[in-house]
Each structure stands twice: as structure tokens, then as C-alpha cells.
N, C-alpha and C positions, 0 to 999 in steps of 0.2 A: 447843333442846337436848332430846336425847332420853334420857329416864330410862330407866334399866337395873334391873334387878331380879334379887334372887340366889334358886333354886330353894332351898327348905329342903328341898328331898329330896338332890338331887344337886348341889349347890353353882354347876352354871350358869345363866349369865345367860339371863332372859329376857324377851322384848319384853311390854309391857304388849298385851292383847287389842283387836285393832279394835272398834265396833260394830260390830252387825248391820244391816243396812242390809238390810230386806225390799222388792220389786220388788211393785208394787200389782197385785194379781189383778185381769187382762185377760179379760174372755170374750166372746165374739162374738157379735153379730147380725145379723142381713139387716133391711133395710129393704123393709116391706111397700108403700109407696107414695115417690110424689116428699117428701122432708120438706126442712121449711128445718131448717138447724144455726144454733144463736141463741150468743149469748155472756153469756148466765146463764139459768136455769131460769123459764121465766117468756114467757107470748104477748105479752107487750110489750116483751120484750128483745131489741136489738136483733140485726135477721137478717144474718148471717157468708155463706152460700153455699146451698146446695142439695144432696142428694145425691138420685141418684135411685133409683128402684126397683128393688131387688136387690142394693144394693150392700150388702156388711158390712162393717159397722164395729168399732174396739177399742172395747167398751167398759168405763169402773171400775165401774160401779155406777148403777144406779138410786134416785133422789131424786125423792119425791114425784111420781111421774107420766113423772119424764125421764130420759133415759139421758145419763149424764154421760160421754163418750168423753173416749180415752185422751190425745186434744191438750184439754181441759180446756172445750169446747163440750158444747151440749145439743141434745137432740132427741128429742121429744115422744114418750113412750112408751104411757101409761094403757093399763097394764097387758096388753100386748102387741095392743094395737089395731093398729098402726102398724110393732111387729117385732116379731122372735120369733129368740128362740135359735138357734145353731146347732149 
């Protein structure tokens, strides 16, 4: 059931406000060398695949040392040894 609600300005009905639902800022890198994508931050975690040199990736954010890409893998940053903005 969908609640209605009455404007105290002008007497119509209207719909309660959706949230905001904000989309995670994406920003880009190239990869400076061959790296493995791991599937948590961390050189013991287990390795997902390979990407190789040149390729750019989505990524959310950087965490301690790793760049956390936009499918929710990692791949080793310290501080742009490995890649670098684009």
C-alpha cells in the first residue's frame, strides 16, 4: 500500500520522496606492469586473474596500498608504483 500525502500549500496529493541513491565515484588507471587481481587486499589473498600492462581499470578507491576496482577485486598499488591515474 502506497501512502498518499496532502500538500499543506495546495491541497494535492503527493508522493512520499525516493532516497538518494549515489553511484560510487569511478576513476581510472592504467596499469604500469603485468599485476595479478586478488580477491581481498592483501599478497596472500587469493589470485582471481591477471591484467596486463596498459590496461585501465575502474577503480572505487584506494585502501592501504591497493586499488579496490569497480567489480570489488584488488590490485596492488603503493602508491602508484604499479599505476597511475588517468
Amino acid at each position: 500500500m502506497v501512502k498518499s500525502f496532502r500538500s499543506k500549500q495546495d491541497g494535492r496529493e503527493a508522493k512520499p520522496k525516493q532516497p538518494v541513491v549515489e553511484e560510487p565515484k569511478v576513476e581510472m588507471y592504467r596499469l604500469k606492469s603485468l599485476m595479478n587481481v586478488r580477491k581481498k587486499p592483501s599478497m596472500n589473498a587469493q589470485i582471481l586473474g591477471t591484467r596486463a600492462r596498459g590496461t585501465v581499470v575502474r577503480v572505487l578507491g584506494v585502501e592501504d596500498g591497493w586499488l579496490h576496482l569497480a567489480d570489488d577485486t584488488f590490485i596492488l598499488y603503493q602508491s602508484g608504483r604499479f599505476a597511475e591515474k588517468e
